[in-house]
N, CA, C and O atoms as a printed pandas DataFrame, in Angstrom:
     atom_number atom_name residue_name chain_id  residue_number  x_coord  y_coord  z_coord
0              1         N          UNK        A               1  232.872    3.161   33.895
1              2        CA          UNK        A               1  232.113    4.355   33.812
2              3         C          UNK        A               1  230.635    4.091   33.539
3              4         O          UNK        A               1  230.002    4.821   32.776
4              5         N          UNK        A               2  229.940    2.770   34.325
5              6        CA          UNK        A               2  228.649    2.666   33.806
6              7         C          UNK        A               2  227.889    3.613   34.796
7              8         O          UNK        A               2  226.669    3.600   34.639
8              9         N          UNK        A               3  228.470    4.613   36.000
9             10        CA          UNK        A               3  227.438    5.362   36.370
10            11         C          UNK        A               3  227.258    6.588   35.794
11            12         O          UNK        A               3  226.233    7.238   36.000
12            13         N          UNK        A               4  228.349    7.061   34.933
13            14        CA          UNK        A               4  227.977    8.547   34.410
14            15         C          UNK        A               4  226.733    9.098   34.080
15            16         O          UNK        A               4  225.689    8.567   33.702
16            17         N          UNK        A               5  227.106   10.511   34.340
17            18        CA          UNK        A               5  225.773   11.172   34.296
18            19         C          UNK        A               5  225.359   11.059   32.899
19            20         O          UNK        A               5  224.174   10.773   32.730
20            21         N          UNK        A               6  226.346   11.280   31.494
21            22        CA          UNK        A               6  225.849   11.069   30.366
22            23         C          UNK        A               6  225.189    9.398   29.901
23            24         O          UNK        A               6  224.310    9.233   29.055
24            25         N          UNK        A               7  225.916    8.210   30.747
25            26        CA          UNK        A               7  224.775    7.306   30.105
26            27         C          UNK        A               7  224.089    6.355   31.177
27            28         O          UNK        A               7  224.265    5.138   31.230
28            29         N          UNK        A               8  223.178    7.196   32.131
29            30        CA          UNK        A               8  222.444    6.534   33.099
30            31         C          UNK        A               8  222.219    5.236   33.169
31            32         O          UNK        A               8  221.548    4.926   32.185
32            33         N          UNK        A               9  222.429    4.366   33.801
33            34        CA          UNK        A               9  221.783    3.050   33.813
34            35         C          UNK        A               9  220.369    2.709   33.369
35            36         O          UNK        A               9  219.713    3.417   34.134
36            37         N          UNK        A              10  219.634    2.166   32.727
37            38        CA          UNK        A              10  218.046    1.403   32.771
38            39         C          UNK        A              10  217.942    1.146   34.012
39            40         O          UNK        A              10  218.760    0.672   34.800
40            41         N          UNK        A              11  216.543    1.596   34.188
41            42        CA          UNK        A              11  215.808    1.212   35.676
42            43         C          UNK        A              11  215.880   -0.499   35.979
43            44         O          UNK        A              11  214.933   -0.994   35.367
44            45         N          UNK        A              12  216.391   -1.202   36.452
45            46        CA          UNK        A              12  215.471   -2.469   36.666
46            47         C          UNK        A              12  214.247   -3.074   37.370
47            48         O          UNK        A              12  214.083   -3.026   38.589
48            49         N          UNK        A              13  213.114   -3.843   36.204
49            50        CA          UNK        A              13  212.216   -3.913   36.495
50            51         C          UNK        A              13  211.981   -4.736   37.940
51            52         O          UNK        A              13  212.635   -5.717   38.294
52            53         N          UNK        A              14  211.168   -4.261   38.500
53            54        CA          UNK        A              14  210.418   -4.775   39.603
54            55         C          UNK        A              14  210.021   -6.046   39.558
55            56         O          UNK        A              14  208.855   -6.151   39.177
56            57         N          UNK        A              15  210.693   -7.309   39.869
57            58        CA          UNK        A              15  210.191   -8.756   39.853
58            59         C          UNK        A              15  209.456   -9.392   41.258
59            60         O          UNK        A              15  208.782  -10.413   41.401
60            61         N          UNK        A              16  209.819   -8.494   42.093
61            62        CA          UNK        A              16  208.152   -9.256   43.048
62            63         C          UNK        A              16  207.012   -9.185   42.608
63            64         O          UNK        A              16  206.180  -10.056   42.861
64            65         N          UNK        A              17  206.750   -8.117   41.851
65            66        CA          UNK        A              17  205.244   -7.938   41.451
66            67         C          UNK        A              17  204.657   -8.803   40.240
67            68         O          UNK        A              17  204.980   -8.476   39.098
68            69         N          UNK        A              18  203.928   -9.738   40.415
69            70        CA          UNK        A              18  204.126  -10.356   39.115
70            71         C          UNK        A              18  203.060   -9.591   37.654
71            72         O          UNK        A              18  202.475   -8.529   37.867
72            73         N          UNK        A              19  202.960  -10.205   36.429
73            74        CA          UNK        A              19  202.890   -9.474   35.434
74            75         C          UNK        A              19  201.335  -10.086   35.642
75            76         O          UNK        A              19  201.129  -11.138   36.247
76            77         N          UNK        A              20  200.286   -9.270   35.050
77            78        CA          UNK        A              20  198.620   -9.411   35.009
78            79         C          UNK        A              20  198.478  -10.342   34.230
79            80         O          UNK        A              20  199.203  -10.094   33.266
80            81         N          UNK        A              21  197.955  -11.291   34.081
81            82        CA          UNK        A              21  197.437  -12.069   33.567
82            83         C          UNK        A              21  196.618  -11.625   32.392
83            84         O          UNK        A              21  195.682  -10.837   32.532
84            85         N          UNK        A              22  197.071  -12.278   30.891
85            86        CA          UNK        A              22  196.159  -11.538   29.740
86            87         C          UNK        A              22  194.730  -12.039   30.094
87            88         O          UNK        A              22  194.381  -13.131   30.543
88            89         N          UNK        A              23  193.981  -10.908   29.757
89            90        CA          UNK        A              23  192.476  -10.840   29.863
90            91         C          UNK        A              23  191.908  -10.838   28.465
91            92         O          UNK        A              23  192.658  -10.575   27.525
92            93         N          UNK        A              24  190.694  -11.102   28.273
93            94        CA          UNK        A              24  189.833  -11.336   26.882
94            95         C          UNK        A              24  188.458  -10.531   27.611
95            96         O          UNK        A              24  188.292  -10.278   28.805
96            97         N          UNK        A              25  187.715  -10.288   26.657
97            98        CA          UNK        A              25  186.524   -9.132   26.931
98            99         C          UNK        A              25  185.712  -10.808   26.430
99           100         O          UNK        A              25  186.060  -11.489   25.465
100          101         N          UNK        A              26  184.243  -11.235   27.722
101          102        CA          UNK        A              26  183.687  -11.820   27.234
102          103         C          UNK        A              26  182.821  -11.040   26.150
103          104         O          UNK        A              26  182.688   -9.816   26.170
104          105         N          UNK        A              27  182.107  -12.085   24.972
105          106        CA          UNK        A              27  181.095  -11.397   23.538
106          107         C          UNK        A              27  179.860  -11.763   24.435
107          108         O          UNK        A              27  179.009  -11.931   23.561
108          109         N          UNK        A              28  179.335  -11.954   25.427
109          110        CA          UNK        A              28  177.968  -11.635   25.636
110          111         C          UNK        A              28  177.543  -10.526   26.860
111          112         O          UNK        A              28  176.512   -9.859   26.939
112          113         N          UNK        A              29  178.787  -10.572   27.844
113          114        CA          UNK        A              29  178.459   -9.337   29.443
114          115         C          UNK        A              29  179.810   -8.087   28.981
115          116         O          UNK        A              29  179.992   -7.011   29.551
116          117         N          UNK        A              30  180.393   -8.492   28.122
117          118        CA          UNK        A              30  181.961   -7.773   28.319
118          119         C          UNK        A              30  182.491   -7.661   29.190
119          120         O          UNK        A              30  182.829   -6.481   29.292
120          121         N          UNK        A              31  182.919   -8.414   30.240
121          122        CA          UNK        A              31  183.664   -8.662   31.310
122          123         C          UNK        A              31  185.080   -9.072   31.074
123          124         O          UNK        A              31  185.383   -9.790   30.122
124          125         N          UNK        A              32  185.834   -8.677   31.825
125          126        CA          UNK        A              32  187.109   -8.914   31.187
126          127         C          UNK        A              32  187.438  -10.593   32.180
127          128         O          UNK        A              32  186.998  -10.753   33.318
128          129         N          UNK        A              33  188.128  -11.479   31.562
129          130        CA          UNK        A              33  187.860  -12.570   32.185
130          131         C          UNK        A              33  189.180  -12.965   31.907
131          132         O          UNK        A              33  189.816  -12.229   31.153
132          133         N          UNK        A              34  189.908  -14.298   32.502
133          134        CA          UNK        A              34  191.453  -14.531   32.117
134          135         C          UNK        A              34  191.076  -15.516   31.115
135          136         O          UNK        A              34  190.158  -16.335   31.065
136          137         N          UNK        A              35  192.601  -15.035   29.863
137          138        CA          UNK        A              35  192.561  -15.859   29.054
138          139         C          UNK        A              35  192.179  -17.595   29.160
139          140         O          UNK        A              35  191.422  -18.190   28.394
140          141         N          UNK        A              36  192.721  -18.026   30.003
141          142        CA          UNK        A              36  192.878  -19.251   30.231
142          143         C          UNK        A              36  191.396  -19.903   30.441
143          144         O          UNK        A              36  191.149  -21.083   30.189
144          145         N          UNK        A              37  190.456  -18.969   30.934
145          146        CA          UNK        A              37  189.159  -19.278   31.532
146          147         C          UNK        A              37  188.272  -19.935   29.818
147          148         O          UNK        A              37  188.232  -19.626   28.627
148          149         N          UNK        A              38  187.798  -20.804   30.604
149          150        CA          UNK        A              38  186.292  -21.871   29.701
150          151         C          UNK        A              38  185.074  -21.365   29.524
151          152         O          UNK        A              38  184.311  -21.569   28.580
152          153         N          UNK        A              39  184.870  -20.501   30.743
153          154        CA          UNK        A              39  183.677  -20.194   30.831
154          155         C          UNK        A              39  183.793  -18.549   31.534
155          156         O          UNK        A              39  184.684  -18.119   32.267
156          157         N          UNK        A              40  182.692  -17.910   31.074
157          158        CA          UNK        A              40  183.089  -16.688   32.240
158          159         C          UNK        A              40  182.309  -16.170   33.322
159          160         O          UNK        A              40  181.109  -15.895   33.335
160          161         N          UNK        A              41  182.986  -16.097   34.037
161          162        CA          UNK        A              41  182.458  -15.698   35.581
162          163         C          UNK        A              41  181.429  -15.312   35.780
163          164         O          UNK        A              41  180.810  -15.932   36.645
164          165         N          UNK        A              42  180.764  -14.202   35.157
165          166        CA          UNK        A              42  179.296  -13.648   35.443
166          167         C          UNK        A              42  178.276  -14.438   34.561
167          168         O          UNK        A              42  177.399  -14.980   35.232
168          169         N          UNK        A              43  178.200  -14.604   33.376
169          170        CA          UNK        A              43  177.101  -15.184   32.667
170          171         C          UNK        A              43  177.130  -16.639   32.505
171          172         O          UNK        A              43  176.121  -17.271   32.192
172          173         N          UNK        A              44  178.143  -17.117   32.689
173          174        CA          UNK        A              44  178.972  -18.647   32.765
174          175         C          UNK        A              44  178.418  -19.077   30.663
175          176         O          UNK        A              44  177.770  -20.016   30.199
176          177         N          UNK        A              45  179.004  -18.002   30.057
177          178        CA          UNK        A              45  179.413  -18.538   28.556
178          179         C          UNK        A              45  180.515  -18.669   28.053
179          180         O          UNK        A              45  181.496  -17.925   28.067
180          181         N          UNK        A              46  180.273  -20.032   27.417
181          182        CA          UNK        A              46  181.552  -20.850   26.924
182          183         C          UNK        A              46  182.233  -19.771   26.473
183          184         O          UNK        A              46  181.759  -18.740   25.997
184          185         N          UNK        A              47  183.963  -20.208   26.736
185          186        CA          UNK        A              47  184.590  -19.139   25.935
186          187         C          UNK        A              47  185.662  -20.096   25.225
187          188         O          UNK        A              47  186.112  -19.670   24.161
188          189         N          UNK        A              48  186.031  -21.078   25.586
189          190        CA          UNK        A              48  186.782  -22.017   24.435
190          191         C          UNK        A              48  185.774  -23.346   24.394
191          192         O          UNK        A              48  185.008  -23.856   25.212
192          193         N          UNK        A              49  186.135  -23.620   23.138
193          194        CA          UNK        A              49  185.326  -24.664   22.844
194          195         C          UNK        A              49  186.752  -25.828   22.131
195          196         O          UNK        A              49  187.627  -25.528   21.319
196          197         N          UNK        A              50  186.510  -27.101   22.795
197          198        CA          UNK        A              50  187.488  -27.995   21.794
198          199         C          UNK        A              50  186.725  -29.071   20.795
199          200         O          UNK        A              50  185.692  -29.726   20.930
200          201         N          UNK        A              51  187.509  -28.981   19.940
201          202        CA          UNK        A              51  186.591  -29.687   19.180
202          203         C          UNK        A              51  186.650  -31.361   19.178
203          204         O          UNK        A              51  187.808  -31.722   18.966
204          205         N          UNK        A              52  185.570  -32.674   19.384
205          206        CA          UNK        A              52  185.731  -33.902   19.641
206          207         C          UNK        A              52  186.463  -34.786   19.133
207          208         O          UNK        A              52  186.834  -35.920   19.436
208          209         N          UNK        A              53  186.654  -33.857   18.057
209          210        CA          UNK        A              53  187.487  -35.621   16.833
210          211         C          UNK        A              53  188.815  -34.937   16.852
211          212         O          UNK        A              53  189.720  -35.769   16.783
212          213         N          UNK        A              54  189.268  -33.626   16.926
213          214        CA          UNK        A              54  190.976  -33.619   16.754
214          215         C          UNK        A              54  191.055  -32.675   17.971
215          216         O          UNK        A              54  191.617  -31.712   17.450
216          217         N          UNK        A              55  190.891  -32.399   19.012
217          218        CA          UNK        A              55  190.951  -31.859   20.195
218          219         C          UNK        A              55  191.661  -30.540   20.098
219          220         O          UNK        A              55  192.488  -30.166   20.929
220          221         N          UNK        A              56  191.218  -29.709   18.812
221          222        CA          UNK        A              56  192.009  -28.358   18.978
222          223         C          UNK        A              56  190.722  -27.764   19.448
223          224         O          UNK        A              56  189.563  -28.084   19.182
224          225         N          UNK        A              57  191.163  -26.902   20.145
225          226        CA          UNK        A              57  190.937  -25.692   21.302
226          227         C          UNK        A              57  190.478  -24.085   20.068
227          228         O          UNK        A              57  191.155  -23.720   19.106
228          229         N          UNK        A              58  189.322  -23.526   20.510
229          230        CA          UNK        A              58  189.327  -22.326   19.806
230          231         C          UNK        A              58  188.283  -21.703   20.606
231          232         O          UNK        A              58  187.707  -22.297   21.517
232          233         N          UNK        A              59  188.027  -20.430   20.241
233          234        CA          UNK        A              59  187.230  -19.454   20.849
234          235         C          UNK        A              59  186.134  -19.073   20.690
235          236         O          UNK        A              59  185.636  -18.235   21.441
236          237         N          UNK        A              60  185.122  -19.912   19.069
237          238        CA          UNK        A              60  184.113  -19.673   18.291
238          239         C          UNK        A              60  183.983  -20.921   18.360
239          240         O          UNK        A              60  184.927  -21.698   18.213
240          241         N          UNK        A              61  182.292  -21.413   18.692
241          242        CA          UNK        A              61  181.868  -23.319   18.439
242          243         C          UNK        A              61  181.042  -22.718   17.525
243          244         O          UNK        A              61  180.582  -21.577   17.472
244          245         N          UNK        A              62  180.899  -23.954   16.608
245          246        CA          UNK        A              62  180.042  -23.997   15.695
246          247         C          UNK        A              62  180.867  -25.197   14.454
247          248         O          UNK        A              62  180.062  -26.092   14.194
248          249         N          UNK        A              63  181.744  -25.316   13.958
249          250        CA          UNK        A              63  183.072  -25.496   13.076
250          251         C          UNK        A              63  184.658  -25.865   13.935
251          252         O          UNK        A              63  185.104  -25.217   14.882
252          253         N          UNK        A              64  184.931  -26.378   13.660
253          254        CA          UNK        A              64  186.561  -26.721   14.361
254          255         C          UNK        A              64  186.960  -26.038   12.879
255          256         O          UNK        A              64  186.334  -26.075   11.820
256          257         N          UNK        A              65  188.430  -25.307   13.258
257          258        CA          UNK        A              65  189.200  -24.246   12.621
258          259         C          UNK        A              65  190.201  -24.930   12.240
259          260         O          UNK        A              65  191.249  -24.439   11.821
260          261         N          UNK        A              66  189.879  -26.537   12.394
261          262        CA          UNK        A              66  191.090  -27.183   11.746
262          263         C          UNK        A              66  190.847  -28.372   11.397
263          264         O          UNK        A              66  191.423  -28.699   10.359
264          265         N          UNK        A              67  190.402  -28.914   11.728
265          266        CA          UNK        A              67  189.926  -30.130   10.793
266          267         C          UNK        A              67  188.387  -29.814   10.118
267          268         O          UNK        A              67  188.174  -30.663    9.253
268          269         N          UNK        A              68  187.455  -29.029   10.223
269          270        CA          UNK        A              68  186.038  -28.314    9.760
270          271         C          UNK        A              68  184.617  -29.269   10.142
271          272         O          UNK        A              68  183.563  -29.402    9.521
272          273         N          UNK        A              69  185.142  -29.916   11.573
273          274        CA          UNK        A              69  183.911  -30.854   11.761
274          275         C          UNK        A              69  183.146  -29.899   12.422
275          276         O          UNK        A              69  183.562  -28.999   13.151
276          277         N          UNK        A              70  181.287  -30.316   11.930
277          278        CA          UNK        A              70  180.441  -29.229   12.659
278          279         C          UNK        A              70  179.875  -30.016   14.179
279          280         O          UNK        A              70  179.295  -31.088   14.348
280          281         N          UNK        A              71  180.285  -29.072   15.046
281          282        CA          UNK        A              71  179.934  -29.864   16.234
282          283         C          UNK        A              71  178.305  -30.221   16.703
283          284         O          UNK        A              71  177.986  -31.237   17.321
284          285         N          UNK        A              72  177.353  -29.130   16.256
285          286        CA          UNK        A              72  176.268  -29.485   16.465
286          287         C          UNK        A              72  175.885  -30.943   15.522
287          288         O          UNK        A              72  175.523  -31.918   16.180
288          289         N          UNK        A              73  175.945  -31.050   14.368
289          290        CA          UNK        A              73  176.143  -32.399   13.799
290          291         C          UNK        A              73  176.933  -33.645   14.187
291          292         O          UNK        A              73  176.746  -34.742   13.661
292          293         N          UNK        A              74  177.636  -33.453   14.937
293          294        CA          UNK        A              74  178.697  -34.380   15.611
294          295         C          UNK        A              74  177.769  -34.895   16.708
295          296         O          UNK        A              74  177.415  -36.066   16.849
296          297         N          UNK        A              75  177.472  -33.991   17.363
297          298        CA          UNK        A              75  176.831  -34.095   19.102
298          299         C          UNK        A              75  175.150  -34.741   18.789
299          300         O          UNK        A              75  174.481  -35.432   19.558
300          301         N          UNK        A              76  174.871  -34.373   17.759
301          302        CA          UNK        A              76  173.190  -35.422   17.048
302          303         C          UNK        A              76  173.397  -36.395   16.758
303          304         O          UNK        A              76  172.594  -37.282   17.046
304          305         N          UNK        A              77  174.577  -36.681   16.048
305          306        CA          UNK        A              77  174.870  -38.480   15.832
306          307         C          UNK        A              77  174.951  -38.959   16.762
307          308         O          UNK        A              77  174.456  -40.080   16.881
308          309         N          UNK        A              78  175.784  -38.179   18.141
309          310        CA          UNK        A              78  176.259  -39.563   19.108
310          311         C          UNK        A              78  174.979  -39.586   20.457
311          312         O          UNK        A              78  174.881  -40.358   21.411
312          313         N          UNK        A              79  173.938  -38.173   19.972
313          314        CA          UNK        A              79  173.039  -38.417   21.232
314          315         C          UNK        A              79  172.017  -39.659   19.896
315          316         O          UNK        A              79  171.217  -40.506   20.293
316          317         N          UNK        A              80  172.213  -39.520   19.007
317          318        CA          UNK        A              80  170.965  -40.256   18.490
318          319         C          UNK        A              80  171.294  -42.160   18.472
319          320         O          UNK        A              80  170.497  -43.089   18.600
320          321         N          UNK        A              81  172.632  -42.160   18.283
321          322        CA          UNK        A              81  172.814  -43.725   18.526
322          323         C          UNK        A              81  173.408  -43.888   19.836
323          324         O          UNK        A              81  173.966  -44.934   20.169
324          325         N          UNK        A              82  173.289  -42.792   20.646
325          326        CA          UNK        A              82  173.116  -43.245   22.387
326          327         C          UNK        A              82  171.530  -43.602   22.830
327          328         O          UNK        A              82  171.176  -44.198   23.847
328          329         N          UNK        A              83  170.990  -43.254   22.145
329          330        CA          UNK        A              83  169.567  -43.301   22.066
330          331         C          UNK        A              83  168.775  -44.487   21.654
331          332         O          UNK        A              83  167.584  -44.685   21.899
332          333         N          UNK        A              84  169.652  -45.304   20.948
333          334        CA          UNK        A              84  169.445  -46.482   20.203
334          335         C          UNK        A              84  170.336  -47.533   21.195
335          336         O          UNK        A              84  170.111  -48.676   20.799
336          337         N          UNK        A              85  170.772  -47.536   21.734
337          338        CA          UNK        A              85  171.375  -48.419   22.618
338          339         C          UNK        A              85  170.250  -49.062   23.222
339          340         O          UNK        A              85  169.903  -50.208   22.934
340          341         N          UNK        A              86  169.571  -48.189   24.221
341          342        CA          UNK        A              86  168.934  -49.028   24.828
342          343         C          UNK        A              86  167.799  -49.629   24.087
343          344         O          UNK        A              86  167.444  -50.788   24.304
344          345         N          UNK        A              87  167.268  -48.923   23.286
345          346        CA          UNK        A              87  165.982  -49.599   22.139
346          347         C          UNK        A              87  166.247  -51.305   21.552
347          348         O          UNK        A              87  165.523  -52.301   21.530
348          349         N          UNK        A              88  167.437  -51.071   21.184
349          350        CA          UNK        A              88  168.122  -52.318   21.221
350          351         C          UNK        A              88  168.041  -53.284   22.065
351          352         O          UNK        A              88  167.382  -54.320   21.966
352          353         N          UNK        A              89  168.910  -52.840   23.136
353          354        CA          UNK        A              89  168.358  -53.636   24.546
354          355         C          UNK        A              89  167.303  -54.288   24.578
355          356         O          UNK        A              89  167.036  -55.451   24.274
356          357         N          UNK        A              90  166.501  -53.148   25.117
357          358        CA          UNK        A              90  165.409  -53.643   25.173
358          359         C          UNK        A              90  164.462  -54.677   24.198
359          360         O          UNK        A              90  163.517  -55.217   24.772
360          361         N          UNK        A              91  164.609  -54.889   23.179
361          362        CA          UNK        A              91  163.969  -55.403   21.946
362          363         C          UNK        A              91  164.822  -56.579   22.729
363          364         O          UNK        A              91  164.026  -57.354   23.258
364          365         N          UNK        A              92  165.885  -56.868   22.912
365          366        CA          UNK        A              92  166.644  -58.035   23.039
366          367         C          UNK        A              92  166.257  -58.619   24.383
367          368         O          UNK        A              92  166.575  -59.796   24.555
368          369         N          UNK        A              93  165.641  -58.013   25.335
369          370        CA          UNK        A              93  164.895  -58.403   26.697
370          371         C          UNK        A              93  163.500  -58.697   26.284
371          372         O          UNK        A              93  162.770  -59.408   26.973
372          373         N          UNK        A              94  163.156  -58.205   25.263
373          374        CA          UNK        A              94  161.658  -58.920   25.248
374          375         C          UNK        A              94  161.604  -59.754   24.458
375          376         O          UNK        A              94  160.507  -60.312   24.444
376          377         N          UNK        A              95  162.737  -60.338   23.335
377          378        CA          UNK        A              95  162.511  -61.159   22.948
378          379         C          UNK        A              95  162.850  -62.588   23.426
379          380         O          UNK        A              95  162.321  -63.658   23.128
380          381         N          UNK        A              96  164.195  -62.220   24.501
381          382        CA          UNK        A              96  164.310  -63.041   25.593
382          383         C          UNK        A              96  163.095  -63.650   26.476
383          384         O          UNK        A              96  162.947  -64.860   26.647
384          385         N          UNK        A              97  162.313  -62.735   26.970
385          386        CA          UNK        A              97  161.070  -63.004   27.656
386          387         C          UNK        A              97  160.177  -63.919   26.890
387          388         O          UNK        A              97  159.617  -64.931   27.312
388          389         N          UNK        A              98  160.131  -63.378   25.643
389          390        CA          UNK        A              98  158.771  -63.825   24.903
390          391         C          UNK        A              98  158.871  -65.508   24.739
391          392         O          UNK        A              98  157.926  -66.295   24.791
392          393         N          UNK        A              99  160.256  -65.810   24.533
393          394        CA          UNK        A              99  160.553  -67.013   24.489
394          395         C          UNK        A              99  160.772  -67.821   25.712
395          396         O          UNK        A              99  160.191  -68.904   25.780
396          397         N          UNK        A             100  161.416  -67.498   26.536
397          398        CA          UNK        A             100  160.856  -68.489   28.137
398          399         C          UNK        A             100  159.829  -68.666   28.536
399          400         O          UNK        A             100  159.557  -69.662   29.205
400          401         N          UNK        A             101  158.710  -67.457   28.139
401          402        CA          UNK        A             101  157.354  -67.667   28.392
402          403         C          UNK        A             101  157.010  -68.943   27.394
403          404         O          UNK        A             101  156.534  -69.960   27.897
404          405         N          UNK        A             102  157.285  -68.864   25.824
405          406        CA          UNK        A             102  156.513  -70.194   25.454
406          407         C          UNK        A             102  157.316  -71.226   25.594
407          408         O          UNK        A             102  156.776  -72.297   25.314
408          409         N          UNK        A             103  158.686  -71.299   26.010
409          410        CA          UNK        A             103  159.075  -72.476   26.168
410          411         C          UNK        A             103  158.527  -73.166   28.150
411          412         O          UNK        A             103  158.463  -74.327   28.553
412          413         N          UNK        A             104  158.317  -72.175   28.713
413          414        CA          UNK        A             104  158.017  -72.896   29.806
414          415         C          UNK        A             104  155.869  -73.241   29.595
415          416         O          UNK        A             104  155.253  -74.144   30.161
416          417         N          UNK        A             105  155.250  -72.151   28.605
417          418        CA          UNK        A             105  154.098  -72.410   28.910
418          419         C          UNK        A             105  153.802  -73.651   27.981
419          420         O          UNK        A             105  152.603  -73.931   27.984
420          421         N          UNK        A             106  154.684  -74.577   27.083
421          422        CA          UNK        A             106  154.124  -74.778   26.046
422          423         C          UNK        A             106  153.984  -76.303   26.925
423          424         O          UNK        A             106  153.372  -76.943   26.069
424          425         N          UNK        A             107  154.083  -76.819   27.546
425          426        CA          UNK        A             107  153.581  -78.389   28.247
426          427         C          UNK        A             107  152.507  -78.347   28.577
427          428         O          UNK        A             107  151.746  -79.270   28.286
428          429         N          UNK        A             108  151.991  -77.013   29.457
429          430        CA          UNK        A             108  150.498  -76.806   29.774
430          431         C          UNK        A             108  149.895  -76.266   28.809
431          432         O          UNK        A             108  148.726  -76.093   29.155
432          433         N          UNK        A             109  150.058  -75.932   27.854
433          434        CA          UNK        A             109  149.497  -75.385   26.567
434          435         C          UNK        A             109  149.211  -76.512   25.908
435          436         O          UNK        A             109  148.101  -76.339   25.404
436          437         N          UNK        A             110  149.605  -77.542   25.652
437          438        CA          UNK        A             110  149.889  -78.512   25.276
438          439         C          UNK        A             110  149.138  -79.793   25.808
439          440         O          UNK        A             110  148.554  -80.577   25.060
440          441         N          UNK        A             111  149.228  -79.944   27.404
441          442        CA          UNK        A             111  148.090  -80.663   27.845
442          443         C          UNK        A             111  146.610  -80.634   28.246
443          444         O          UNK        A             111  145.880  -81.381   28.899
444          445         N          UNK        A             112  146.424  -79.206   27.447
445          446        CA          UNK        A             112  144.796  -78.592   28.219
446          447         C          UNK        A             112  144.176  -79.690   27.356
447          448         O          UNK        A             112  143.487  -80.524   27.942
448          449         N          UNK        A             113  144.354  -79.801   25.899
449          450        CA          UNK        A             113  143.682  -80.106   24.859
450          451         C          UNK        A             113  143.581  -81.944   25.548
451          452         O          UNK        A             113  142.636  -82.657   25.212
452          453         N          UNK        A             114  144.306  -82.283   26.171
453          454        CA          UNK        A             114  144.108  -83.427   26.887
454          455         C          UNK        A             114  143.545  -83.828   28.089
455          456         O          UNK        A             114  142.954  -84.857   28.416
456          457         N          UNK        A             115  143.822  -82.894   28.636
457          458        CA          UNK        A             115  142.953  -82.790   29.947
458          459         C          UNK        A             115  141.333  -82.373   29.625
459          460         O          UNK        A             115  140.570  -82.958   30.394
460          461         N          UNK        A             116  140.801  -81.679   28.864
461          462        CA          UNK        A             116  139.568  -81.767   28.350
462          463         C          UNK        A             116  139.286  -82.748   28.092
463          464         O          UNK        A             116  138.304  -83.118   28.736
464          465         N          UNK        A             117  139.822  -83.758   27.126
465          466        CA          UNK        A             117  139.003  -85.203   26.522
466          467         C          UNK        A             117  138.948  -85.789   27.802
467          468         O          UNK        A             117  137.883  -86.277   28.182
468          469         N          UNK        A             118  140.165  -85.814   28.675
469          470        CA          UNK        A             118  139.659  -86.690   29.666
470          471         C          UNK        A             118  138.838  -86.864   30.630
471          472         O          UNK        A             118  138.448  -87.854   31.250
472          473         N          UNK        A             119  138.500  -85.091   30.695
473          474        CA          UNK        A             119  137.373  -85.494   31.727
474          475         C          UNK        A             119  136.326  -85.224   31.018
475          476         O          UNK        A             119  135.328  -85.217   31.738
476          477         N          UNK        A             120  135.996  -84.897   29.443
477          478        CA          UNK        A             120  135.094  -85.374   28.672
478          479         C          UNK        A             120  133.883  -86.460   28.606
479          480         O          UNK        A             120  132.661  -86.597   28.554
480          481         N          UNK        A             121  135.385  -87.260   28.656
481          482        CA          UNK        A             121  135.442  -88.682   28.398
482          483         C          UNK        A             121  135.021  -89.811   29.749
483          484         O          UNK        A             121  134.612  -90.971   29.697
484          485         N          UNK        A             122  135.364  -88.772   31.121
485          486        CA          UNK        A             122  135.028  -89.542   32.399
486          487         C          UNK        A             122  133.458  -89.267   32.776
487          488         O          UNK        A             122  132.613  -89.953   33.351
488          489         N          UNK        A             123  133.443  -87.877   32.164
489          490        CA          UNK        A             123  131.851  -87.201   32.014
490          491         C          UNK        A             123  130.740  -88.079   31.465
491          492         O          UNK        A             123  129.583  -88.147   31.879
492          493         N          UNK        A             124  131.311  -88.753   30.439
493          494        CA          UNK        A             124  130.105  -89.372   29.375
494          495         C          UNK        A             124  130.371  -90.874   29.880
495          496         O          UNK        A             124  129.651  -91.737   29.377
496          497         N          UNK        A             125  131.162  -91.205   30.658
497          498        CA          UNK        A             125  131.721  -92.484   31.390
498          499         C          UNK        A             125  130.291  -92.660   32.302
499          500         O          UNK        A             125  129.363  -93.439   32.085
500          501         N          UNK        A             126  130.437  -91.680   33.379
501          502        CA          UNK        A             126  129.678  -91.389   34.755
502          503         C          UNK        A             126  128.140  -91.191   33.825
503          504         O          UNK        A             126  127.321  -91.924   34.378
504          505         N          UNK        A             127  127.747  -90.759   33.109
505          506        CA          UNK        A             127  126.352  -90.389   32.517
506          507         C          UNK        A             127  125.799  -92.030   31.897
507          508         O          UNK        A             127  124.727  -92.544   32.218
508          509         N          UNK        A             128  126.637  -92.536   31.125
509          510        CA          UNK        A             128  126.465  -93.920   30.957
510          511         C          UNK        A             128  126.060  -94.655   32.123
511          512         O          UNK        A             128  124.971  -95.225   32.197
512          513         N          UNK        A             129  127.017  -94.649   33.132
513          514        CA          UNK        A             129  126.773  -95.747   34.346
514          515         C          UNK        A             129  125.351  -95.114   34.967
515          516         O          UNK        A             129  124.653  -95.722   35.779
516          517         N          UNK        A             130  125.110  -94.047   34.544
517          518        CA          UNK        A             130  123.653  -93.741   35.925
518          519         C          UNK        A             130  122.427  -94.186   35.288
519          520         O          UNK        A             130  121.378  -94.409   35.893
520          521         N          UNK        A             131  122.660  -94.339   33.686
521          522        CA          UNK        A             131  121.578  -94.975   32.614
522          523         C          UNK        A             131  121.459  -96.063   33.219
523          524         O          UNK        A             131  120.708  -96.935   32.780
C-alpha cells in the first residue's frame, strides 16, 4: 500500500541536474565566486591564502590560524637572505679576481725594479765609453 492516497510517496530528487557549486561573496567587488577559487575573477584578489611553514589553507593572510606565523615577516626574511646570496657571491668573485691578478702580475711587478737598474746601468755604461 505504498501508493495510497493517505501516504503519498516523496518526490524523487532530480539527479541529472547537478547541485551549484557553494559560492563565497568576494570582501573587495562582492562577486559571488566558487568556493574552491584562489583568486577572484573580476578584481583577481587573493581569496585563500596558505600559509609557508605548515601549509594550512585559510581565507584571511596576515597570521596562519594555526600555527600563528606572520607571513609578511616570513616573506622579509627569505627575500632579504635571497638578497644576500648573491652579495656573497659576488665578494667571493672578486676576491677570486683580486688574487690571480697579483699572482699572475707579481713577476712583472717584481722585475720592473730590475729592469730599471739595468738599463740604468747600460746608460751610465754607454756615457762612460763616449768620455
Amino acid at each position: 500500500m505504498p501508493d495510497s492516497p493517505s501516504n503519498p510517496r516523496p518526490a524523487s530528487p532530480d539527479l541529472s541536474a547537478p547541485a551549484p557549486p557553494p559560492t563565497i561573496s568576494c570582501p573587495k567587488c562582492g562577486i559571488q565566486v566558487r568556493d574552491i577559487a584562489r583568486f577572484c575573477t573580476r578584481c583577481h584578489t587573493t581569496l585563500r591564502y596558505q600559509c609557508p611553514s605548515c601549509s594550512h589553507e585559510q581565507r584571511q593572510g596576515g597570521r596562519c590560524e594555526k600555527c600563528g606565523l606572520d607571513f609578511l615577516k616570513y616573506i622579509s626574511s627569505v627575500v632579504t637572505a635571497k638578497k644576500s646570496e648573491p652579495d656573497q657571491y659576488q665578494d667571493m668573485i672578486d676576491r677570486r679576481s683580486a688574487l690571480l691578478k697579483h699572482v699572475f702580475s707579481f713577476p712583472f711587478l717584481l722585475s720592473l725594479p730590475f729592469v730599471r737598474w739595468f738599463f740604468a746601468a747600460s746608460s751610465r755604461d754607454s756615457n762612460r765609453k763616449q768620455r
